[in-house]
GUDO-526370 format. One record per residue (C-alpha): z, y, x; residue number from 1. Coordinates in nm, 2 decimals, always signed. Layout:
BEGIN
z = Z, y = Y, x = X, n = NUM
...
END
This chain:
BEGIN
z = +3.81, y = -5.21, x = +0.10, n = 1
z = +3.83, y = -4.89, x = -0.13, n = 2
z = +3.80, y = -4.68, x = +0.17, n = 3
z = +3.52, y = -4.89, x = +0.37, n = 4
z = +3.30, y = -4.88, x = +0.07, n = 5
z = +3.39, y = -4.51, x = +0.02, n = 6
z = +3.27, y = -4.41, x = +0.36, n = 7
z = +2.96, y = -4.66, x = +0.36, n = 8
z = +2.85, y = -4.44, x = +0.05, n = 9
z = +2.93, y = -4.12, x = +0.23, n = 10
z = +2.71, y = -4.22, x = +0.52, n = 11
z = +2.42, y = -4.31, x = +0.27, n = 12
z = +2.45, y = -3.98, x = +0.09, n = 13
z = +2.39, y = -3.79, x = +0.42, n = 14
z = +2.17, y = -4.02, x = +0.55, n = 15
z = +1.94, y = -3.95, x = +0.21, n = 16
z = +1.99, y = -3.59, x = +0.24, n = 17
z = +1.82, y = -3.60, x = +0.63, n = 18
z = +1.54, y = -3.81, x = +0.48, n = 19
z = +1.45, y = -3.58, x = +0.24, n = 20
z = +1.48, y = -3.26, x = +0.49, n = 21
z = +1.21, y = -3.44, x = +0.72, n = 22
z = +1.03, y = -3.54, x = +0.45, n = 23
z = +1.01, y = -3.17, x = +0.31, n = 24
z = +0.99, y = -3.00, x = +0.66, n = 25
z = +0.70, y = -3.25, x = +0.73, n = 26
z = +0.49, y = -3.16, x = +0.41, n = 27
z = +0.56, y = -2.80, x = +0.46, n = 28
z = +0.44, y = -2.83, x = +0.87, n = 29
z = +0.14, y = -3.06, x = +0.72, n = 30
z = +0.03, y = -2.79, x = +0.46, n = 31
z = +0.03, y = -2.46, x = +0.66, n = 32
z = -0.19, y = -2.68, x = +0.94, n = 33
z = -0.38, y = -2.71, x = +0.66, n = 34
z = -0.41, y = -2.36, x = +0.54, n = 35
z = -0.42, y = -2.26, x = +0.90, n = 36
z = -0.79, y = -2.53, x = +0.92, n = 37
z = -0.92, y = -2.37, x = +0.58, n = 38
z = -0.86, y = -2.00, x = +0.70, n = 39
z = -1.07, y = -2.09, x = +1.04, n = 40
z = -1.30, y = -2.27, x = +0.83, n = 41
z = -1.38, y = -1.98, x = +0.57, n = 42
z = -1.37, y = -1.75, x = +0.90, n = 43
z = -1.70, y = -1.97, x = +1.03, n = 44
z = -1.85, y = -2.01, x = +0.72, n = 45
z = -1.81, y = -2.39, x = +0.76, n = 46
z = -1.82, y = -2.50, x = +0.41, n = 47
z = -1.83, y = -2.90, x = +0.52, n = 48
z = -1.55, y = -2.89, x = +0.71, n = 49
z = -1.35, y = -2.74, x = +0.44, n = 50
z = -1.45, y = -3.00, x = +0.17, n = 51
z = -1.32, y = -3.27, x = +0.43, n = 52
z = -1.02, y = -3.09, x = +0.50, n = 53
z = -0.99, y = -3.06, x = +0.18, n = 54
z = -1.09, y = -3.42, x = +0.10, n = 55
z = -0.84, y = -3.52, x = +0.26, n = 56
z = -0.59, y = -3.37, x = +0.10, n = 57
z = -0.68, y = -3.39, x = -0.24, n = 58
z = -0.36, y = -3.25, x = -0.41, n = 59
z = -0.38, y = -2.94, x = -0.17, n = 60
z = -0.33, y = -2.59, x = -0.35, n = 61
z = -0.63, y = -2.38, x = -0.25, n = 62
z = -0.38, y = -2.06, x = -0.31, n = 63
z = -0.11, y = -2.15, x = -0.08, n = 64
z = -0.14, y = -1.89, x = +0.19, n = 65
z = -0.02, y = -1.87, x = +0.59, n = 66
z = +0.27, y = -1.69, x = +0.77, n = 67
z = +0.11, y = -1.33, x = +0.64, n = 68
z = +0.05, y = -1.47, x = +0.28, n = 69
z = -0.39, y = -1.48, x = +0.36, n = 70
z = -0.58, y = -1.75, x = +0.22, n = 71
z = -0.89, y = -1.90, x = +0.28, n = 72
z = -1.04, y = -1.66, x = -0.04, n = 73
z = -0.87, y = -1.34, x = +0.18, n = 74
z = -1.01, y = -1.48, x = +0.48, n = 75
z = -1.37, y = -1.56, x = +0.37, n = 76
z = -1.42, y = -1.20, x = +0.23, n = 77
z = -1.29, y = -1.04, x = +0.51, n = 78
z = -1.55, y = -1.23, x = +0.67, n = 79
z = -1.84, y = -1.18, x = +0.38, n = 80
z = -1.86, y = -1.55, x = +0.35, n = 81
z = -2.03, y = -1.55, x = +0.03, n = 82
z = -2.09, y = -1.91, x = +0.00, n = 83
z = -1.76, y = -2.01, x = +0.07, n = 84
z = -1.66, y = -1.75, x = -0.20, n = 85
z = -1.85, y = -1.93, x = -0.43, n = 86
z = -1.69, y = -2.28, x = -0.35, n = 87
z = -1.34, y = -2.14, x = -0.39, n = 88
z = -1.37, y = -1.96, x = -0.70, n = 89
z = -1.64, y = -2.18, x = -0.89, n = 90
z = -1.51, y = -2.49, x = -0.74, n = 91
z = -1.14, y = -2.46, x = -0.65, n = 92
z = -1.04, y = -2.18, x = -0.90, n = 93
z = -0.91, y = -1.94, x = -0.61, n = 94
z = -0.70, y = -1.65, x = -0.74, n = 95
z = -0.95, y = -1.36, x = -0.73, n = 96
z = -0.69, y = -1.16, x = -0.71, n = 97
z = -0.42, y = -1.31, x = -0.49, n = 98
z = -0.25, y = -1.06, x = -0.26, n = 99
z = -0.10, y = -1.10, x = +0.12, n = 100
z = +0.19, y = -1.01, x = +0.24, n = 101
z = +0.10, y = -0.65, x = +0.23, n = 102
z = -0.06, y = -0.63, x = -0.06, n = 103
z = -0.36, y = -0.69, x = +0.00, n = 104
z = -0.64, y = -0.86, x = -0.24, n = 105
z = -0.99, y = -1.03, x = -0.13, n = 106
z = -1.18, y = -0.76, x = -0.26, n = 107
z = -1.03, y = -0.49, x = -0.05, n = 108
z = -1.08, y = -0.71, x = +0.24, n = 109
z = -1.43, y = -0.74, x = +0.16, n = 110
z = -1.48, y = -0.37, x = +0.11, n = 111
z = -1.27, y = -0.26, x = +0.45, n = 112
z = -1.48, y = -0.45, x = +0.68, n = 113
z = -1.82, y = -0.31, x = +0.47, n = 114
z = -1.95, y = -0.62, x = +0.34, n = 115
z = -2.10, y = -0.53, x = -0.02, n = 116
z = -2.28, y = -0.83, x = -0.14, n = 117
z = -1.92, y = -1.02, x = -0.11, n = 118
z = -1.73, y = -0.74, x = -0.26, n = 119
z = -2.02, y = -0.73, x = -0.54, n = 120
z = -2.00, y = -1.07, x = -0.62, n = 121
z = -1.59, y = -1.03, x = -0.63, n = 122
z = -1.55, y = -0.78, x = -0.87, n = 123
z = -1.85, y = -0.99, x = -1.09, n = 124
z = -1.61, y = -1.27, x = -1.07, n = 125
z = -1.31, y = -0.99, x = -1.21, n = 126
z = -1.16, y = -0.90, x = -0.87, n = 127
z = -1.01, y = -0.61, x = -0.84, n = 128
z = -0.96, y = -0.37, x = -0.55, n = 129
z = -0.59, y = -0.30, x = -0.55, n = 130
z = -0.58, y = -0.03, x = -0.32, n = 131
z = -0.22, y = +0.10, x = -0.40, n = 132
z = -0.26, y = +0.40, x = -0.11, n = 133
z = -0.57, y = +0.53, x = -0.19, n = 134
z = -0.52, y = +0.87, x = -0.06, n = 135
z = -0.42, y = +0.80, x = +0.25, n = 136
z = -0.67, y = +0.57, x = +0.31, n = 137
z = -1.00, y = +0.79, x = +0.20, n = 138
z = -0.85, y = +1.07, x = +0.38, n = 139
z = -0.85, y = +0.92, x = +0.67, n = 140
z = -1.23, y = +0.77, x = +0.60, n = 141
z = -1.37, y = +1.12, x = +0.54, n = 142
z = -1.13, y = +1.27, x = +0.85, n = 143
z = -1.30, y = +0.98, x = +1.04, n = 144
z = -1.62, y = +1.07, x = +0.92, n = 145
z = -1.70, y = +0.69, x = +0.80, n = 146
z = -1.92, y = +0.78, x = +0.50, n = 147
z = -2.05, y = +0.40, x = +0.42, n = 148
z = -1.68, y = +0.31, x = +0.40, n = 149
z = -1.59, y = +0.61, x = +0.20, n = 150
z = -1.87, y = +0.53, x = -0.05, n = 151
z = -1.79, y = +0.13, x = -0.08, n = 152
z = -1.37, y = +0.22, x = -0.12, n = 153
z = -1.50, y = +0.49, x = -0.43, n = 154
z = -1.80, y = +0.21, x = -0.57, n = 155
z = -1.50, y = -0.06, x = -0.58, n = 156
z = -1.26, y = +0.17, x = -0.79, n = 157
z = -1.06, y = +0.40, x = -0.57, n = 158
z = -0.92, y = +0.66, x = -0.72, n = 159
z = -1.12, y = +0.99, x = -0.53, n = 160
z = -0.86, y = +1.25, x = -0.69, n = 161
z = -0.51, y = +1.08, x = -0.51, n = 162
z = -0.28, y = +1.34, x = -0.31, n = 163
z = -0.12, y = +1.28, x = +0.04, n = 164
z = +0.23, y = +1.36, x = +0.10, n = 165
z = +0.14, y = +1.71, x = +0.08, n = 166
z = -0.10, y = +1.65, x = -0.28, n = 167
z = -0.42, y = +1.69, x = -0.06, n = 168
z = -0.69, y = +1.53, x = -0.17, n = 169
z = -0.96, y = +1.38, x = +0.04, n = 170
z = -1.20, y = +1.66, x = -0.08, n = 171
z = -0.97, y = +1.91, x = +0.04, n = 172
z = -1.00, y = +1.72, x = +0.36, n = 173
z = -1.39, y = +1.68, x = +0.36, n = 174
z = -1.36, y = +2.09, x = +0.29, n = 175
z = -1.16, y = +2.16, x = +0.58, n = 176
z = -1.34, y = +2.00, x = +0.82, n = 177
z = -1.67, y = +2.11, x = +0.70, n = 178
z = -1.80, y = +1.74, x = +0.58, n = 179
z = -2.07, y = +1.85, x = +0.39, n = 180
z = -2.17, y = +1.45, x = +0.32, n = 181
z = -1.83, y = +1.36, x = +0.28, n = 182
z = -1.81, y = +1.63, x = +0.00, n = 183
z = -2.11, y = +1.53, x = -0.19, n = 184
z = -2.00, y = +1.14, x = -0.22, n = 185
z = -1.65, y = +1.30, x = -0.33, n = 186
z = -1.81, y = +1.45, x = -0.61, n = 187
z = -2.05, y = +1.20, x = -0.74, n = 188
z = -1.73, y = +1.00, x = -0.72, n = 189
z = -1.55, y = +1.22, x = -0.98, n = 190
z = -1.35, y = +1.41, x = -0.74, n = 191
z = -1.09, y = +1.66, x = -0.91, n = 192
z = -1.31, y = +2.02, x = -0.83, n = 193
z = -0.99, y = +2.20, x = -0.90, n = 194
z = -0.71, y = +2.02, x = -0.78, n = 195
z = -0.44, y = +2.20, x = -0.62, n = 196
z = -0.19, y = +2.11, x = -0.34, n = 197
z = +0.18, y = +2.15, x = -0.32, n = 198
z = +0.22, y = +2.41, x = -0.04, n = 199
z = -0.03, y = +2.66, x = -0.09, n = 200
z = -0.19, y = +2.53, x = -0.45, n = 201
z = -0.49, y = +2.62, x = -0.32, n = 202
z = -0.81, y = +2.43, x = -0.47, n = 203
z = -1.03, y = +2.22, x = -0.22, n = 204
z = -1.35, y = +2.51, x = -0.21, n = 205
z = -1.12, y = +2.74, x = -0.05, n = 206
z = -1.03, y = +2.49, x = +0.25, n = 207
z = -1.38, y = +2.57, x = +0.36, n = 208
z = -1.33, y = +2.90, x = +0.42, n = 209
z = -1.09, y = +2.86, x = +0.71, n = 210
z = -1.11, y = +2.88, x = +1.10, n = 211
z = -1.43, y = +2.71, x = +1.25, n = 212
z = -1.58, y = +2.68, x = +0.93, n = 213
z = -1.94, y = +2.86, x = +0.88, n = 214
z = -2.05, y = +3.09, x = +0.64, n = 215
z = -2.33, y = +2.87, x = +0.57, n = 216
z = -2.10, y = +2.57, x = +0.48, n = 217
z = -1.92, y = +2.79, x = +0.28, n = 218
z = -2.20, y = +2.90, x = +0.04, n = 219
z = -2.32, y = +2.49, x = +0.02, n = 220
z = -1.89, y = +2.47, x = -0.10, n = 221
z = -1.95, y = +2.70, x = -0.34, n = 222
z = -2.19, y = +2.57, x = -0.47, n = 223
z = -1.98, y = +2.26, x = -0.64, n = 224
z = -1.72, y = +2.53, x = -0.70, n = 225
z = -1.88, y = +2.81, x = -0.94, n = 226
z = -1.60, y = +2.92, x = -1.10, n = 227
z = -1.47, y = +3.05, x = -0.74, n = 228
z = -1.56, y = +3.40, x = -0.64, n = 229
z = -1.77, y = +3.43, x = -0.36, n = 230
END
């Protein structure tokens, strides 16, 4: 009898712990379908469907995020869905400042696909930008010539005075190539007029006075640089 009732409790144990796996694994599966709906929903700028999704799930953390760790506040100011900003943060207390799996906060996806007013109305809301590569990243805006970007990424608080892997600077970049424009939002910014990098420690003024670089462009250089000899 000992035994019998032994192995009776044995088979409810296990059959208690498989209960509670399915119940957890369908919570979990029901939860990111519903992250999945609010993402697509901030994506559209379909604020109804989002209060019945959310409606029906009254418990639901707004800040649970998908597979990548984005959530519907990453998603709607990647989008510049400023209304369904607005319902998340004033409504739903949204972290402002949530990241993604890479990093990545709603303000800087607001700013990366340009959309100002959104990115405004995030950092009014005390979002910050969380760039953590900032070089690399306005380098490659001013190598690409994207001056709008360049002056959103420096109006949301990157840093303009960041080294690559070689300590260049994006105005030694915008110098080399002869970016007058690029140069001129550099140093509204605060750029670093005399910063030096690691090879040559050469500051940014006399980039512009290499190959394929006119005279001309030169003289407009010098013109931020008066303490180098012309």
């Amino acid at each position: 009898f000992f035994v019998l009732f032994r192995n009776i409790n044995i088979v409810f144990v296990r059959f208690g712990h498989y209960c509670r796996a399915q119940v957890s694994s369908y919570i979990t599966a029901r939860r990111t379908d519903l992250v999945t709906k609010l993402c697509y929903a901030a994506s559209t700028n379909d604020l109804a469907y989002m209060k019945q999704l959310l409606n029906s799930d009254p418990e639901h953390d707004i800040n649970l995020g998908d597979y990548d760790g984005r959530r519907p506040i990453h998603i709607a100011a990647a989008y510049g869905r400023i209304a369904i900003l607005k319902h998340l943060i004033n409504d739903l207390n949204a972290d402002v400042n949530s990241k993604d799996a890479m990093g990545g906060t709603p303000l800087l996806d607001a700013v990366k696909q340009g959309h100002r007013k959104a990115a405004e109305f995030l950092r009014e809301v005390g979002a910050e930008l969380g760039l953590e590569d900032s070089a690399s990243v306005l380098c490659n805006a001013v190598f690409r010539e994207k001056a709008d970007l360049l002056q959103l990424y420096l109006d949301f608080g990157a840093d303009p005075n960041g080294g690559d892997y070689d300590l260049r600077t994006p105005l030694h970049i915008a110098c080399a190539e002869g970016l007058l424009p690029m140069v001129k939002i550099l140093v509204a910014h605060g750029a670093n007029l005399h910063a030096r990098w690691d090879t040559a420690g050469a500051p940014p003024s006399l980039d512009g006075s290499g190959v394929g670089v006119t005279s001309s462009f030169r003289r407009m250089i010098l013109y931020y640089f008066s303490d180098i000899s012309t």
